[in-house]
MDTraj code that builds the backbone (N, CA, C; nanometers):
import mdtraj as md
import numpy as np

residues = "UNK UNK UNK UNK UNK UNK UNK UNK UNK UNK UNK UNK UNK UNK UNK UNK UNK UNK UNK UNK UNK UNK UNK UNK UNK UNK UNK UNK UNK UNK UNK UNK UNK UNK UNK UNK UNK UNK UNK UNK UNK UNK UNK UNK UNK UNK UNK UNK UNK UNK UNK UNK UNK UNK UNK UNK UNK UNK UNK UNK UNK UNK UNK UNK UNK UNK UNK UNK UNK UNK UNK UNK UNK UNK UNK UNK UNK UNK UNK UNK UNK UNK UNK UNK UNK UNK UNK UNK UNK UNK UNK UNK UNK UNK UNK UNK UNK UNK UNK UNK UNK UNK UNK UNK".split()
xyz = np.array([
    [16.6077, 2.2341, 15.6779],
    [16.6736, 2.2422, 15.5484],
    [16.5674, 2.2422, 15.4385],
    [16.5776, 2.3430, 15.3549],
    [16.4795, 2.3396, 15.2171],
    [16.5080, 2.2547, 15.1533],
    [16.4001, 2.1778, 15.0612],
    [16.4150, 2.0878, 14.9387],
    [16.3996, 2.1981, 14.8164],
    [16.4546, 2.1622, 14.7463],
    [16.4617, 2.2419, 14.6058],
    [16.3606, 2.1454, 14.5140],
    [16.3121, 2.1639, 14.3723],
    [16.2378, 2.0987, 14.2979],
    [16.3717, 2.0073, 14.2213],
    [16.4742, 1.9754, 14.2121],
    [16.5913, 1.9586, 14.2452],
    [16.6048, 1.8372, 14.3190],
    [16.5697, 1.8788, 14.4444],
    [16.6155, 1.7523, 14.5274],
    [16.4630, 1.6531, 14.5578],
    [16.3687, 1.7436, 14.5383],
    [16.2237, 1.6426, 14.5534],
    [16.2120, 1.5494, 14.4035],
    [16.2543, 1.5569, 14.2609],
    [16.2709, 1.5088, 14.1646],
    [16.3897, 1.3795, 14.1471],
    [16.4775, 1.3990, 14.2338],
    [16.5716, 1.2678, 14.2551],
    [16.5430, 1.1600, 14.3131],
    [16.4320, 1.2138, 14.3902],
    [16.3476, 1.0834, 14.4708],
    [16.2594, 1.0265, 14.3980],
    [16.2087, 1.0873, 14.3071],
    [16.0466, 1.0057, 14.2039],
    [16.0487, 0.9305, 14.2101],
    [16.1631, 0.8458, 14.1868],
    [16.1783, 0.6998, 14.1205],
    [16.1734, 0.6034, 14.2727],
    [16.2563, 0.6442, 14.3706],
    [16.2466, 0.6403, 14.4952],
    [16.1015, 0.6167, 14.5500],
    [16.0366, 0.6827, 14.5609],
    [15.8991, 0.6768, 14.6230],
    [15.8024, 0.6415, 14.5277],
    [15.7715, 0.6042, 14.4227],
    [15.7129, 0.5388, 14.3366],
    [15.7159, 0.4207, 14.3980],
    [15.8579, 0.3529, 14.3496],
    [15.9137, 0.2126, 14.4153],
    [15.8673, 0.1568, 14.4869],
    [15.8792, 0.3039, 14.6148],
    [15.8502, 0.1840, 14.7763],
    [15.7142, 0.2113, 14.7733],
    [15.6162, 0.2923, 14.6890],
    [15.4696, 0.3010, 14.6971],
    [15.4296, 0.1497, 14.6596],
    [15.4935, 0.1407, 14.5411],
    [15.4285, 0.0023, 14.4545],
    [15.4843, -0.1110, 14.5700],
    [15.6242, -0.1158, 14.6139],
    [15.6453, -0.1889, 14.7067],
    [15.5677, -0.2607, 14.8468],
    [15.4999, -0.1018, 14.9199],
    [15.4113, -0.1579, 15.0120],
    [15.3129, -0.1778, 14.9395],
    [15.2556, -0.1638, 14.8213],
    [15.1501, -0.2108, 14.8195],
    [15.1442, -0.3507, 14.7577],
    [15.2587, -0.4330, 14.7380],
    [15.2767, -0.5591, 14.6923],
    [15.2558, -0.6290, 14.8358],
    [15.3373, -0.5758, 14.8897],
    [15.3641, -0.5878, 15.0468],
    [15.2660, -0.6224, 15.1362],
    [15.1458, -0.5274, 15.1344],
    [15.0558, -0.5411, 15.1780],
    [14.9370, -0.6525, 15.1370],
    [14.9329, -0.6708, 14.9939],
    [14.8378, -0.7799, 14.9361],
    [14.9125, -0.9232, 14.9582],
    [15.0326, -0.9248, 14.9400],
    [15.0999, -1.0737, 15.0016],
    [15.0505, -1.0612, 15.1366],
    [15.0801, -0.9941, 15.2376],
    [14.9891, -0.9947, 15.3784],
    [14.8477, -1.0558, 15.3613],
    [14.7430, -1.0004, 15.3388],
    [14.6255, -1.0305, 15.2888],
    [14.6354, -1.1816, 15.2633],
    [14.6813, -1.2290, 15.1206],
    [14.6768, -1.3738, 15.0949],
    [14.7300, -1.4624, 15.1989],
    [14.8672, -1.4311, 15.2569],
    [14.9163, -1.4959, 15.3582],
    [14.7749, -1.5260, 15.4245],
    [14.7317, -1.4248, 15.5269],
    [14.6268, -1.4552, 15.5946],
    [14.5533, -1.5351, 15.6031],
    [14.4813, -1.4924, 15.4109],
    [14.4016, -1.5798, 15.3685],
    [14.4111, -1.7269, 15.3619],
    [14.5837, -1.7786, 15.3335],
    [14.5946, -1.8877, 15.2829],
    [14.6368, -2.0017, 15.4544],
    [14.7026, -1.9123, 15.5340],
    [14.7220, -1.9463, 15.6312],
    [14.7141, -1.9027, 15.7690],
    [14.5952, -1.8554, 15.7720],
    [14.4966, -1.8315, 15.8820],
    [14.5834, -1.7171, 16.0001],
    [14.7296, -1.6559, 15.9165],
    [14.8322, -1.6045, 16.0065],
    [14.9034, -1.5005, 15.9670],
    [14.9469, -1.3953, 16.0304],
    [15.0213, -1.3091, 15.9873],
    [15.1590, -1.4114, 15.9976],
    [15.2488, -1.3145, 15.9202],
    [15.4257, -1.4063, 15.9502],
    [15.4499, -1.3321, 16.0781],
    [15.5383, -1.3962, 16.1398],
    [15.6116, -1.3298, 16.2500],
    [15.7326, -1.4874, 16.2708],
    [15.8117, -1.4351, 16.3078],
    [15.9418, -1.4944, 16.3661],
    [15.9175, -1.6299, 16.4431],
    [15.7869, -1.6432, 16.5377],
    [15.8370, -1.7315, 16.5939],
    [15.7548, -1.8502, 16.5197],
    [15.7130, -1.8397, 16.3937],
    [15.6444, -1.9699, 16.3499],
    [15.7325, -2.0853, 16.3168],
    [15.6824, -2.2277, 16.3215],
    [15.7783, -2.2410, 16.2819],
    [15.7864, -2.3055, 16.1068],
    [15.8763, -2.2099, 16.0749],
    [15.9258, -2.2076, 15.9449],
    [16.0773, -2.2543, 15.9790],
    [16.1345, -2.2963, 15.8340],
    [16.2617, -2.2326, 15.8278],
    [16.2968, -2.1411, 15.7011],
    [16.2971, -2.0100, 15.8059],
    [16.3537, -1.8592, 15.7260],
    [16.4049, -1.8704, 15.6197],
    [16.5433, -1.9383, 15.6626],
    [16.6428, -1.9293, 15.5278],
    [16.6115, -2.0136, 15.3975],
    [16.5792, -2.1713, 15.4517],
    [16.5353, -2.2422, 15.3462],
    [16.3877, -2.1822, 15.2307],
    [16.3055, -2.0986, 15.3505],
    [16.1827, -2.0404, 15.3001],
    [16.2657, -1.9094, 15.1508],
    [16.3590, -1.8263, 15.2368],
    [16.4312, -1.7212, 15.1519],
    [16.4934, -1.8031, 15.0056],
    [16.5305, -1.9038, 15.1031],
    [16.5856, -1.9629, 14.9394],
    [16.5822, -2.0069, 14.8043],
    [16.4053, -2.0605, 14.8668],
    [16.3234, -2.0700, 14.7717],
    [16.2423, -1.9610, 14.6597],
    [16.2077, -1.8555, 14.7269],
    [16.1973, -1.7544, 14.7149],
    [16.2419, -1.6886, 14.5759],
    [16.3649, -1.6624, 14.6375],
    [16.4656, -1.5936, 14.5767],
    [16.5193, -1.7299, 14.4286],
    [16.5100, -1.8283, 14.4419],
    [16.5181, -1.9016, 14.3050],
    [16.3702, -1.8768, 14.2431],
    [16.2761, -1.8781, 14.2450],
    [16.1372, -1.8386, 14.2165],
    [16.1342, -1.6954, 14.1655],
    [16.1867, -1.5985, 14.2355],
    [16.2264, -1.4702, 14.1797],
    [16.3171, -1.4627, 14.0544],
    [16.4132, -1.5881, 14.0208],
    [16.5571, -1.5377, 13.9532],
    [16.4405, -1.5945, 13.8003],
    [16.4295, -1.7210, 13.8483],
    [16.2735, -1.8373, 13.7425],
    [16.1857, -1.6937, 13.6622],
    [16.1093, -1.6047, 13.7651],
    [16.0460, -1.4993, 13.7118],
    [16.0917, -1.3814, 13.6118],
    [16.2098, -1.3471, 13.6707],
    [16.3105, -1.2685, 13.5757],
    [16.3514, -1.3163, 13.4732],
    [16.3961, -1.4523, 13.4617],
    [16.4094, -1.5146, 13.3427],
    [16.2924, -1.5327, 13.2224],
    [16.1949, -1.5649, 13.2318],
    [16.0554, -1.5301, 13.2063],
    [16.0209, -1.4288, 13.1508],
    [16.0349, -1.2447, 13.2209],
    [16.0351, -1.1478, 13.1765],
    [16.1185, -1.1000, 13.0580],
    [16.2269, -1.1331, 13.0817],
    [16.3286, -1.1191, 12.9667],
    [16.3151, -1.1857, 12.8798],
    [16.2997, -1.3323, 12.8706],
    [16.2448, -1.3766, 12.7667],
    [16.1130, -1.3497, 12.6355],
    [15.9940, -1.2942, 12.7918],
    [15.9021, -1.2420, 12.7105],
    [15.9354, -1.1012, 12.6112],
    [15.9867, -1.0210, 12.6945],
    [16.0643, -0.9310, 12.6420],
    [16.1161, -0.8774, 12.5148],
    [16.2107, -1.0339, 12.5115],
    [16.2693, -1.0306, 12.3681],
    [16.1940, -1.1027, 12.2473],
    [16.1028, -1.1653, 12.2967],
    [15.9884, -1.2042, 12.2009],
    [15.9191, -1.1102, 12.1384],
    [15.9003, -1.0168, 12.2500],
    [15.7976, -0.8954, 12.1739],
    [15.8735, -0.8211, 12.0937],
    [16.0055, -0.7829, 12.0972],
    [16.0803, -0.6833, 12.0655],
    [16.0503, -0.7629, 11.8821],
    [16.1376, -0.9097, 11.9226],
    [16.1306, -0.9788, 11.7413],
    [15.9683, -0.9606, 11.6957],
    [15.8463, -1.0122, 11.8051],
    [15.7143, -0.9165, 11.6847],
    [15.7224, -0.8404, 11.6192],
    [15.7593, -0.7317, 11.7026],
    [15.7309, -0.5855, 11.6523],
    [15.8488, -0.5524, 11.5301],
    [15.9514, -0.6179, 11.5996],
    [16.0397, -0.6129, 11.4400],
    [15.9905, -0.6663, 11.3085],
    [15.9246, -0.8233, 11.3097],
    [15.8553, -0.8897, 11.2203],
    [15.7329, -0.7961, 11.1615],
    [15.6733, -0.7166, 11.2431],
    [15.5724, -0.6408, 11.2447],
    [15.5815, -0.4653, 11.1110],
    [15.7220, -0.4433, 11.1815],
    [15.7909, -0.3876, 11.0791],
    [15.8304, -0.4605, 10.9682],
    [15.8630, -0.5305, 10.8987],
    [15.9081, -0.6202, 10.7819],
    [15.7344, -0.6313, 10.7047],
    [15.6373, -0.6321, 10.8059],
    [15.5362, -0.7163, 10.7113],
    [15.4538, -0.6134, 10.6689],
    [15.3879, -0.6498, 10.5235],
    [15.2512, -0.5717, 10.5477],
    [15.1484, -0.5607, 10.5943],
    [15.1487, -0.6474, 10.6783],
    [15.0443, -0.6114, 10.7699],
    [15.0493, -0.6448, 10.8845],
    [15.0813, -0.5192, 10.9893],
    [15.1316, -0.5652, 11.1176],
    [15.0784, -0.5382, 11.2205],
    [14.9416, -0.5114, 11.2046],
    [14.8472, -0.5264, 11.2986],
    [14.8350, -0.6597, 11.3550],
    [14.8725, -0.7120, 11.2745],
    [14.8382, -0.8718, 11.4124],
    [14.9662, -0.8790, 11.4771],
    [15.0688, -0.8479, 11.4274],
    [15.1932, -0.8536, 11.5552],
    [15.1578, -0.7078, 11.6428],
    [15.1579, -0.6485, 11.6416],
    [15.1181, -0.5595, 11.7393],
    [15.0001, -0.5610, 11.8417],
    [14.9050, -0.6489, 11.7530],
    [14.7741, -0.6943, 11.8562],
    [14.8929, -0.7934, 11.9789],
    [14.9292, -0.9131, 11.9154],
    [15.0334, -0.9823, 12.0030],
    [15.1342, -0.8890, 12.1228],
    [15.1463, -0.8103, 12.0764],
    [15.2380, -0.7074, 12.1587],
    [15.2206, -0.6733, 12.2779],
    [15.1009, -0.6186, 12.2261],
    [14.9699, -0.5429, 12.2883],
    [14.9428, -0.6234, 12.4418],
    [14.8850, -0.7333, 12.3775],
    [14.8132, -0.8478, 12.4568],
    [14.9281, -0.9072, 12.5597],
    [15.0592, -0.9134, 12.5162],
    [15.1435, -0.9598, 12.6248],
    [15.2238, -0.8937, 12.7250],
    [15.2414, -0.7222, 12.6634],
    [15.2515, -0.6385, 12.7191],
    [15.1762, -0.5611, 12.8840],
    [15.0141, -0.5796, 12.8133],
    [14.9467, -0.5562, 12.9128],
    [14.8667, -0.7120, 12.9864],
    [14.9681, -0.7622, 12.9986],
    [14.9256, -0.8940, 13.0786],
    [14.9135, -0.8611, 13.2570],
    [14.8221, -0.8921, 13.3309],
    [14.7864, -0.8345, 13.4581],
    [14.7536, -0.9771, 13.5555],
    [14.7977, -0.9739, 13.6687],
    [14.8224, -1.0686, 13.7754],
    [14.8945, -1.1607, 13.8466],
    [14.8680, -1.2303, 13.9141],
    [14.9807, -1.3303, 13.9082],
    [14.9471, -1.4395, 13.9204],
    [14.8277, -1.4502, 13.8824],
    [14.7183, -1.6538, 13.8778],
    [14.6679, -1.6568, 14.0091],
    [14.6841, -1.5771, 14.0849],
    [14.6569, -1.6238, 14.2538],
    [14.5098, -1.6284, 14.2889],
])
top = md.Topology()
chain = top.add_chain()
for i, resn in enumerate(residues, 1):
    res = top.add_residue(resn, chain, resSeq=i)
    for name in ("N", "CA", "C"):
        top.add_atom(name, md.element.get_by_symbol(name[0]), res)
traj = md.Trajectory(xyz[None], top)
């Protein structure tokens, strides 16, 4: 079956995703390693779910965070507009916008 430019363009967003995905994927591997001398696999013993659970509240903690920062920047840049001189809210913008890592 042919792909059209059509049907290879509906995926972008698709394969971007899971690019950035394994490659999150892969550097949590790495640290794992690093931090505990082990790949994951099933039979360690953990517990899965309690491990997921945590997780996933740590994830919701992070999102909350983002959005917050979010709407902080949005009121700069609004303040930024109002002032005459809004190079320093936009430096702020700037600086929290392109914030890079995760402390690890």
């Amino acid at each position: 079956m042919e792909q059209t430019l059509m049907d290879l363009s509906k995926h972008s967003v698709s394969d971007k995703t899971l690019e950035q995905l394994k490659e999150v994927m892969y550097k949590q591997d790495e640290f794992g390693v690093k931090k505990y001398n082990t790949a994951l696999d099933h039979s360690l013993n953990y517990d899965w779910d309690a491990m997921a659970d945590e997780e996933i509240a740590d994830f919701l903690k992070y999102r909350q965070c983002a959005k917050e920062r979010k709407e902080y920047i949005i009121n700069l840049l609004k303040a930024g507009l109002r002032s005459d001189e809004p190079k320093t809210f936009i430096e702020v913008a700037l600086e929290l916008l392109t914030i890079r890592g995760t402390g690890k």
